[in-house]
C-alpha positions in Angstrom: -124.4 64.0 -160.4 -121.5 64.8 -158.2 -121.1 67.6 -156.0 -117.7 69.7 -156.3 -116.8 69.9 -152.5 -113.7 72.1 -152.1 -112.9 71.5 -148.9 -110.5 74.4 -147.2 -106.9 73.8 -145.6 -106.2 73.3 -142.1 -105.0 76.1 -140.4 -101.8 75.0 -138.5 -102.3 74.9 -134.8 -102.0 78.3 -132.8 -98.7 79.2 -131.8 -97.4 79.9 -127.9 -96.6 83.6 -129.0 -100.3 83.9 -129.9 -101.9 82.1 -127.4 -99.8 84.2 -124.9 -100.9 87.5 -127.0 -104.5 86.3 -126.6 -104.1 85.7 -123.0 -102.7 89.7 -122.4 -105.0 91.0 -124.8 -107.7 89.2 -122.5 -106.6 90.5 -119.5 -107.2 94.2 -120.4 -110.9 93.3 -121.8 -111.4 90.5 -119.3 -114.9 92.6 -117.5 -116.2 93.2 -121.1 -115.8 89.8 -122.0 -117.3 87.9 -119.0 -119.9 90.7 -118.4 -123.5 89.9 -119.5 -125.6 92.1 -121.3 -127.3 94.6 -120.1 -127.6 98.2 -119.5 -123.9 99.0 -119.2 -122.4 96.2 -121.9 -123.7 96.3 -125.3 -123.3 93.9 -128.0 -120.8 96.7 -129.8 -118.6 96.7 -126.6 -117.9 93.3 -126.7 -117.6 93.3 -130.4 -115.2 96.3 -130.1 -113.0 95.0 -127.6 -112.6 91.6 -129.3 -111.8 93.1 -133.0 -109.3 94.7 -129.8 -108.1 91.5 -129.1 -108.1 90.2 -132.6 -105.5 93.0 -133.8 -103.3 92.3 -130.6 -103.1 88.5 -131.4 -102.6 88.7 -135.2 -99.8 91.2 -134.8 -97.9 89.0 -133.7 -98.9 85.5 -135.4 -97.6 84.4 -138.3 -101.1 82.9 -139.3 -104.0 85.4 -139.4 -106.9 84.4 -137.5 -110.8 85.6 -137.0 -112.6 86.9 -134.4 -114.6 83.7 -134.3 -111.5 81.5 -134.4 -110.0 83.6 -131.7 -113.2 83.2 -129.2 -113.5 79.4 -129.5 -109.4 79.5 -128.2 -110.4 81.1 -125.4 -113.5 78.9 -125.3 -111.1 75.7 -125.5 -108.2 77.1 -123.3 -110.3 78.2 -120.6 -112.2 74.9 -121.0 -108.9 72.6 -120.7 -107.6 74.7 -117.8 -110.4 73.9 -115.5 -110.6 70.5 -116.4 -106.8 70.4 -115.5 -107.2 72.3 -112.0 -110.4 70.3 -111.2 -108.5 66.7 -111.8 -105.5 68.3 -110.2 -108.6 69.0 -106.8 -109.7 65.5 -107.3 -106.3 63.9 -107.0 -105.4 66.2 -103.9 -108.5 63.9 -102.3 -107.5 60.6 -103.2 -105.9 58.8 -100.2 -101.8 59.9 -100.3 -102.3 62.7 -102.3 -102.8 60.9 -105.4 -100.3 60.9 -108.5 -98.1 64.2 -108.9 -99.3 66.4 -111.5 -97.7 68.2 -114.6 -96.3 71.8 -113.5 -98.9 74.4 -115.3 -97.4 76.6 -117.8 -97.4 80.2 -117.1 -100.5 80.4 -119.8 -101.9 78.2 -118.0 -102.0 79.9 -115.1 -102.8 83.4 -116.1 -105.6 81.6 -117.1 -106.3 79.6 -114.1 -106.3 83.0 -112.3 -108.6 85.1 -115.0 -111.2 82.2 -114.4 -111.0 82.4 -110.4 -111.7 86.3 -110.7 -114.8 85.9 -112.1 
């Protein structure tokens, strides 16, 4: 008895237009995003300002994402960043300065800069 497993197509990776989109949308929702819970942020105002975010970003992709899709970016970018700036710390200790390191791209560093504010 075999299963009929329709397995879904790849999306094709994000593009720098959206990712840039994302990172602007985030910047106007960034204290909603990284706030916790509580008395003054609800579930629905986080909800509400990502479905925010998600219009922003789709308007100008040419591949329509979802809300979930959209958090795990920011999830990955913001996870790649600091792993970039904390090898970029480590090889600022090694003995000479260590190797030279890629310039950042202006993503990148909006990003760098959202995750120092908080």
């Amino acid at each position: 008895m075999a299963l009929n497993v329709v397995k879904e197509a790849k999306k094709p990776n994000w593009e720098s237009r959206a990712t840039k989109a994302l990172v602007m949308a985030l910047e106007d929702h960034d204290h909603l995003i990284k706030a916790k819970f509580g008395k003054h942020v609800t579930k629905s105002e986080k909800n509400r300002a990502w479905n925010e975010i998600y219009q922003r970003v789709n308007s100008v992709a040419k591949v329509e994402r979802t809300v979930e899709e959209i958090e795990k970016k920011w999830s990955d970018l913001s996870s790649q960043v600091k792993h970039k700036e904390a090898r970029r710390r480590a090889d600022a200790r090694k003995t000479g300065g260590g190797a030279p390191m890629e310039e950042s791209s202006d993503t990148e560093l909006k990003v760098s800069h959202k995750l120092r504010d908080s």
